[in-house]
C-alpha positions in Angstrom: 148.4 165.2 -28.6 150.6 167.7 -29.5 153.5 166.0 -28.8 152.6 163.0 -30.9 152.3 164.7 -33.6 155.8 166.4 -33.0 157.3 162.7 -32.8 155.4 161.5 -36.1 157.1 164.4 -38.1 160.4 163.9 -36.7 160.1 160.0 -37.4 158.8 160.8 -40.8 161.9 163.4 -41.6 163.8 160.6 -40.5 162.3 158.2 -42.4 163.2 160.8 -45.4 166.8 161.2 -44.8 167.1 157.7 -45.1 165.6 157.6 -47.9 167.5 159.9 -49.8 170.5 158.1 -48.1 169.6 154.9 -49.7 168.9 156.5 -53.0 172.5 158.4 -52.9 174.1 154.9 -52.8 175.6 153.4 -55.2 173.6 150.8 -57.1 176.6 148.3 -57.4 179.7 147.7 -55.4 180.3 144.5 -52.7 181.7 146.8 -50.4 178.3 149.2 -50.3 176.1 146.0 -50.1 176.0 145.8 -46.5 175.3 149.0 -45.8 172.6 149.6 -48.1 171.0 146.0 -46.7 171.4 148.3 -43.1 169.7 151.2 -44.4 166.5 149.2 -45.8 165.9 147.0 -42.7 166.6 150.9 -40.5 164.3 152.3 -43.1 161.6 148.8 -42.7 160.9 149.6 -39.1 161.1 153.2 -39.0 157.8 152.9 -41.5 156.3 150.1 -39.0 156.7 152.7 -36.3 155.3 155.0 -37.8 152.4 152.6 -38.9 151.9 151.8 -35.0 152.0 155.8 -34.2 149.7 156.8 -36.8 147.4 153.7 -35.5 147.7 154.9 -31.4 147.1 158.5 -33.4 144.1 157.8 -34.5 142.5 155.6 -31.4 143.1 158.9 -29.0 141.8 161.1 -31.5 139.0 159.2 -31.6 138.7 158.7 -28.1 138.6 162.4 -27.2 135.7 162.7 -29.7 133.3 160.2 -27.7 134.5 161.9 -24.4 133.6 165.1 -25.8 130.3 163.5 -26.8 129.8 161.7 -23.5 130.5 165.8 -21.6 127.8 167.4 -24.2 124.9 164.2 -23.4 125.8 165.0 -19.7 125.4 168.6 -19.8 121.9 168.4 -21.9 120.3 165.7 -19.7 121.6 168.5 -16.1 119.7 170.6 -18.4 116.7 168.5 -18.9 116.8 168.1 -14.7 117.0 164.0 -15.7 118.2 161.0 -13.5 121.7 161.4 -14.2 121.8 158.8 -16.6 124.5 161.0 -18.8 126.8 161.2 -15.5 126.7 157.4 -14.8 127.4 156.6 -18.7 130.3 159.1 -18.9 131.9 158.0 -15.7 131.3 154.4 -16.8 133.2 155.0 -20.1 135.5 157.6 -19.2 139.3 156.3 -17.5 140.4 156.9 -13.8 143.0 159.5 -15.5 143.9 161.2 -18.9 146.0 158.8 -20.8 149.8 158.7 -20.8 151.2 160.3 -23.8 152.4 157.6 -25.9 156.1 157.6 -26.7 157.6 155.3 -29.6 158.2 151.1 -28.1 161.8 149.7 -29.3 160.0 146.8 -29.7 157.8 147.3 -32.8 156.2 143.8 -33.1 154.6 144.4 -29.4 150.5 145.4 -29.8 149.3 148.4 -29.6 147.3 148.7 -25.8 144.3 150.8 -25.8 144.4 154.3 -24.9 140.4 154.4 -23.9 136.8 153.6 -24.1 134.4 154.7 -26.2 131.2 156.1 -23.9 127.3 154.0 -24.2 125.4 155.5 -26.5 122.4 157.8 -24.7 119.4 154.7 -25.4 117.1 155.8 -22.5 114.3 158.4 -22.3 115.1 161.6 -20.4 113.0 161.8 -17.3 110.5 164.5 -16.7 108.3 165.3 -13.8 105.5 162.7 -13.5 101.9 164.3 -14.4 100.1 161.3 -15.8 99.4 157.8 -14.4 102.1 156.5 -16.8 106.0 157.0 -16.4 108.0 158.5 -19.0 111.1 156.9 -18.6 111.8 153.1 -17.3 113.5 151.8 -14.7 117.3 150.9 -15.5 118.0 147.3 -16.0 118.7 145.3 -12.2 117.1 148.2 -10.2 114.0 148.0 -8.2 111.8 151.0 -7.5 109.4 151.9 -5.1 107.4 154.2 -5.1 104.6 154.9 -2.3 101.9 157.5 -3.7 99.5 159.4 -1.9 96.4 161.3 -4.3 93.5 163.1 -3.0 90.6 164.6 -4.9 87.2 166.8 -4.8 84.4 167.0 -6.9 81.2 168.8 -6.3 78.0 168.8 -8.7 74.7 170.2 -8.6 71.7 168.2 -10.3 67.9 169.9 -10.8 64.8 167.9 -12.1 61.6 169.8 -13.1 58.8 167.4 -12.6 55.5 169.2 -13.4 54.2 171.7 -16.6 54.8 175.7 -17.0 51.7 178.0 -17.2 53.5 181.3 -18.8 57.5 180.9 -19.3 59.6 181.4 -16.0 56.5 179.7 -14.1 56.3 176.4 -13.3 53.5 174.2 -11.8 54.6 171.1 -10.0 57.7 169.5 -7.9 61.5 171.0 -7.9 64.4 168.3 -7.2 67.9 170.1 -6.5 70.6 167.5 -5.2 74.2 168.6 -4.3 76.5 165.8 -4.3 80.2 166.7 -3.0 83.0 163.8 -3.0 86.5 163.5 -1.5 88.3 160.7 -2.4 91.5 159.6 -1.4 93.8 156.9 -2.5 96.9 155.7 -0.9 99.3 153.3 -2.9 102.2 151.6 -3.1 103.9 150.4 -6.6 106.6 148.0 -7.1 108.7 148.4 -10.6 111.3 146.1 -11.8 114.1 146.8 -14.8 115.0 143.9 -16.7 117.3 144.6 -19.4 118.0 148.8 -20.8 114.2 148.1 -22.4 111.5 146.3 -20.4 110.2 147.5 -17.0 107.3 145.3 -14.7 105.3 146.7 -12.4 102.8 145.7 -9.6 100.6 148.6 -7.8 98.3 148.1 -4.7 95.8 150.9 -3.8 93.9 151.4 -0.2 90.5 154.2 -1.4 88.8 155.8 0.8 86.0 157.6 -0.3 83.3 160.1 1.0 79.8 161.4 -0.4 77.4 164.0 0.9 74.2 164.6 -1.0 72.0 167.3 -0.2 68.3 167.4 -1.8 64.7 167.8 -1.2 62.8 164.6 -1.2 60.6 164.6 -5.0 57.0 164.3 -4.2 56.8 165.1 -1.1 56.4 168.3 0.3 59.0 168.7 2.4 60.8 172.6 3.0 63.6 170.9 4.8 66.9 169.8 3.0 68.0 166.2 3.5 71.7 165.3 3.9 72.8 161.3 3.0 76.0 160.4 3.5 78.3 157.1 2.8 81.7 156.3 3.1 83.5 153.4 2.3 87.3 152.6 2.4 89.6 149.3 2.1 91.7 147.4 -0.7 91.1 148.6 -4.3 91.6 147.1 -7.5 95.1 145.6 -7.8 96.8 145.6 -11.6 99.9 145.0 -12.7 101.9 146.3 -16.0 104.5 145.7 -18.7 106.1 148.1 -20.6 108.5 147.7 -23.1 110.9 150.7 -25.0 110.7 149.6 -28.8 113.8 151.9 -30.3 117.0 153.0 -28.7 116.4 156.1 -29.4 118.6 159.2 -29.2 118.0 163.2 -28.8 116.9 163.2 -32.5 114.4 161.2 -32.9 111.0 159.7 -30.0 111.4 157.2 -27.8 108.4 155.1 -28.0 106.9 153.1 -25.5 104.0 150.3 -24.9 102.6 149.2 -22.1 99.4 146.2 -21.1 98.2 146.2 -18.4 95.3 143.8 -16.2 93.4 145.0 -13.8 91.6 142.6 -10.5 88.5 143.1 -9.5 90.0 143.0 -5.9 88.3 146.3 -4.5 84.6 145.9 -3.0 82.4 146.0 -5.9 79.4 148.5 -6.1 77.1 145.1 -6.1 77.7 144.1 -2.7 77.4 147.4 -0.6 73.8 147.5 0.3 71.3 150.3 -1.8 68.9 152.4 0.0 66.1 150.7 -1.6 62.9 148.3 0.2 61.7 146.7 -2.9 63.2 148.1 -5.9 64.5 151.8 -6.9 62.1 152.6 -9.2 62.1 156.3 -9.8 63.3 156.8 -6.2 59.8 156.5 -4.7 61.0 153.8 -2.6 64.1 155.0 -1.7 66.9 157.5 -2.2 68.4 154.9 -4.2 72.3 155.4 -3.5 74.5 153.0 -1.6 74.6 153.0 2.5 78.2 152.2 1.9 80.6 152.7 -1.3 82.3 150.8 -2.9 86.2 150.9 -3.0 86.4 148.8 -7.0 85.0 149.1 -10.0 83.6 145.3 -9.8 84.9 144.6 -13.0 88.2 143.0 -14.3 90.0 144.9 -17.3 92.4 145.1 -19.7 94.3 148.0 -21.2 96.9 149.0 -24.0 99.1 152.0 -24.7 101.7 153.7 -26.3 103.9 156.5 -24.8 106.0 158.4 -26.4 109.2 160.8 -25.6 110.5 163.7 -27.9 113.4 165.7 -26.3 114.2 169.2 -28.0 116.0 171.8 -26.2 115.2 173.3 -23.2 112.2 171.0 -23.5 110.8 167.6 -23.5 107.4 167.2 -25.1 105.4 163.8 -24.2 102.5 162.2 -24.3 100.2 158.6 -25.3 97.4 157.0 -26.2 95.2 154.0 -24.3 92.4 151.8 -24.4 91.0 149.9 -21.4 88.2 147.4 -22.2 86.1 146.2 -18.9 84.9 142.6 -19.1 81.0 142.0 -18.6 79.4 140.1 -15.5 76.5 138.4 -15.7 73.8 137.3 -13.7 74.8 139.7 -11.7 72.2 141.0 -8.8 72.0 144.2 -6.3 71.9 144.2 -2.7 69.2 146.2 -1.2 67.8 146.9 2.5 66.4 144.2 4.2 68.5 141.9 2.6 66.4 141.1 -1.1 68.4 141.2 -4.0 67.6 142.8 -7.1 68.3 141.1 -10.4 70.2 143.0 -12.6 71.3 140.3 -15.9 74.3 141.3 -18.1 76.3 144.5 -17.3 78.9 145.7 -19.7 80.6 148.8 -18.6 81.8 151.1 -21.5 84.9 151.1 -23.1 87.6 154.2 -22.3 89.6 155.8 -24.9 92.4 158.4 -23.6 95.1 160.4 -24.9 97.4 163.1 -23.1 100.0 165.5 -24.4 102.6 167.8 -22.4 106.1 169.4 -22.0 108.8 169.3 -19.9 111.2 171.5 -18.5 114.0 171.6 -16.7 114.7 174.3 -13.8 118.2 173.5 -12.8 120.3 169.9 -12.7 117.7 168.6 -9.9 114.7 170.0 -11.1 112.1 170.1 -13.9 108.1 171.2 -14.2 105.3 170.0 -16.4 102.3 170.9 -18.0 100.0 169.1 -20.1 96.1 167.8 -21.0 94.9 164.2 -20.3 91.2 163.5 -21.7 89.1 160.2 -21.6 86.2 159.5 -23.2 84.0 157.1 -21.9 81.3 154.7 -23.8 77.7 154.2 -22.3 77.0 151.4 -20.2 74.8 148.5 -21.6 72.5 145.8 -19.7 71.4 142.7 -21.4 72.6 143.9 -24.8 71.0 147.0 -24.7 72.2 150.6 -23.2 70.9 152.0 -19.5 68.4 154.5 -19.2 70.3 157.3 -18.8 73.8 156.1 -19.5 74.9 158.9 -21.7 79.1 158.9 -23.6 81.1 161.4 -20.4 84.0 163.3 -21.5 86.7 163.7 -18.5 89.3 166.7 -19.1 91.9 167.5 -16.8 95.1 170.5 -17.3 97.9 169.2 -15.0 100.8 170.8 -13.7 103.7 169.1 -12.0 106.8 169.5 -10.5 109.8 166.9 -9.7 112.9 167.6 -7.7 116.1 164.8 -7.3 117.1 165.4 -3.4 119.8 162.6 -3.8 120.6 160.1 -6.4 117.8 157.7 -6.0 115.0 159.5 -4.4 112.7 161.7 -6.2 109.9 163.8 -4.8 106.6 164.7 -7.5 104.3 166.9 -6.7 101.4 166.9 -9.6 98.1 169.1 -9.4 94.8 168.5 -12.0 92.0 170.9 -12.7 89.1 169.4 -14.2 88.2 171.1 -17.3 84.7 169.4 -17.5 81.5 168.9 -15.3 82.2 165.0 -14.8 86.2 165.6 -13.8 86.9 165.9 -10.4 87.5 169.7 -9.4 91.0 169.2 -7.9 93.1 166.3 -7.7 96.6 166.5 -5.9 99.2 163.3 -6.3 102.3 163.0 -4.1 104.6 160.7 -5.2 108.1 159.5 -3.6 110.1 156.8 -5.6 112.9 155.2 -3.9 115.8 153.8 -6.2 117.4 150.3 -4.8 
């Protein structure tokens, strides 16, 4: 660079000294004529080479700007423990070599070649590790991802029921019910995700649930002094859905990145209406029966839809994220329930309730390969309505769970995720622990 510019002043003083030359000349005289006509067309393309150096000036200059630009995006996103989207953009734009200093052509009517390319701008969401059901970033345009995901989870809650009247305070006549019900659950899965374009991302995920229930009580009404123990298990294909998401702004470091997402869910999974109830005639008030399934189910028996936004906000050393969703359940009707012996039970119109959820959280990144998480996901769901009208019982649950999470990069496209929740209210599952393992193709 430095030795441009030392060429550019020397052209210019030369530039200058014929100048002066041709204003020193006489302005009349046929035997000066030709020399002067010599010393404008020298002095013509001395100032057209010096138009061409101040043009290949200006394209390096502004090439050594974007690299520096492309060296500080890559440093920030090693920084933020990302994908190494910064690296693959600045090798993309950056050449093979430095350019050739660029020495003055004889031939001043030949174009200029260019000296560089300017780097992509950064358009894509710095990735963090993965707490919440939703992804943060997408998956780059061409590739295909899959991810196999492994989560297992424990719950445990204790349920009393005073049937009877108190004499005095702290003395009750009458029947005591105390049920403990503890549940593991496990689900294996496998999701499929698809980048088409910088800015849209499909997705396809297939669960296998198992799931395990003990329940320990005292039978009401009787007067039993034993404990009971019933337990069901049920395991197979869950509910299979598929998503879209889409990036709506390009985005940079100064601003979100905003994302939305649908997606539909099958009713795939064995619904809670075919596993058989531990009922003879009907489950009225449990004197017939215990009134839980001999076998769970692995779905939620219900197709759905659901809608959110995601967003992305990266300040330095941290990421802060977070969304918003609504998943509506369509009603079945006519629907009946199994019970023992093989009668059914007619049950009309069921319409689960609706689920509102948000999440917030914060990345940050522990070296180039990886980054931790922490954040709060809540859902809060609606009561559950037959024939028009709510269920006895059916009460609006509030599930609360703090999540940490950790990600580490072990080679360029595989990822290992580690995420742990802690349910912050009675209906959340105690502990739930997700492994996850996308592959990059």
């Amino acid at each position: 660079m430095k030795g441009s510019n030392s060429r550019l002043q020397r052209s210019s003083s030369i530039v200058a000294a014929m100048l002066l030359t041709v204003l020193a000349a006489p302005a009349a005289g046929q035997d000066e004529s030709p020399q002067l006509e010599s010393l404008r067309r020298q002095l013509a393309e001395q100032s057209t080479r010096l138009e061409r150096m101040q043009e290949l000036l200006d394209q390096q200059q502004a090439t050594i700007a974007s690299l520096r630009d492309a060296i500080d995006e890559e440093i920030l996103d090693q920084q933020r423990g990302g994908t190494g989207v910064g690296t693959e953009l600045f090798a993309a734009a950056a050449p093979a070599t430095p350019p050739a200093p660029v020495t003055p052509s004889p031939d001043v009517t030949a174009p200029p070649k260019p000296v560089g390319e300017a780097p992509k701008p950064q358009t894509r969401a710095p990735e963090v590790a993965q707490i919440f059901a939703e992804p943060t970033v997408l998956t780059q345009g061409g590739n295909f991802v899959l991810e196999p995901s492994l989560q297992t989870s424990y719950w445990a809650s204790d349920r009393v029921t005073l049937v009877g009247y108190t004499v005095i305070p702290a003395i009750l006549i009458g029947l005591i019910d105390v049920r403990r019900v503890k549940t593991t659950a496990g689900v294996g899965a496998l999701t499929m995700r698809y980048g088409i374009g910088n800015r849209f991302e499909f997705e396809v995920r297939a669960p296998y649930v198992y799931t395990s229930v003990d329940s320990v009580s005292r039978e009401i009404l009787t007067g039993s002094a034993f404990d009971n123990v019933f337990n069901a298990e049920g395991h197979g294909l869950g509910d299979i859905d598929a998503t879209a998401r889409f990036q709506f702004n390009r985005g940079d470091y100064s601003k979100p990145f905003w994302i939305g997402w649908l997606r539909y869910r099958w009713a795939t999974g064995r619904d809670p209406f075919e596993v058989v109830t531990d009922c003879v005639t009907r489950c009225v008030g449990n004197t017939t029966g215990t009134g839980l399934p001999l076998e769970l189910p692995t779905g939620t028996g219900f197709n759905s839809a659901q809608a959110g936004l995601t967003w992305l906000y990266a300040s330095d050393p941290a990421v802060f994220f977070g969304g918003f969703s609504y998943l509506h359940s369509f009603e079945r009707d006519n629907l009946t329930r199994t019970l023992l012996l093989g009668e059914q039970e007619p049950l009309g119109e069921i319409a689960p309730g609706d689920i509102f959820g948000f999440n917030v959280g914060m990345g940050l990144a522990l070296n180039e390969k990886a980054s931790f998480s922490i954040g709060y996901d809540q859902s809060i769901v609606d009561k559950t309505q037959q024939n028009g009208i709510d269920v006895p019982g059916s009460v609006r649950t509030t599930l609360g769970t703090l999540s940490l999470g950790v990600s580490y990069r072990y080679n360029p496209t595989a990822t290992l995720n580690l995420a742990l929740g802690v349910g912050v209210t009675r209906d959340t599952p105690d502990v739930t622990f997700t492994l996850r393992a996308p592959l990059t193709f």
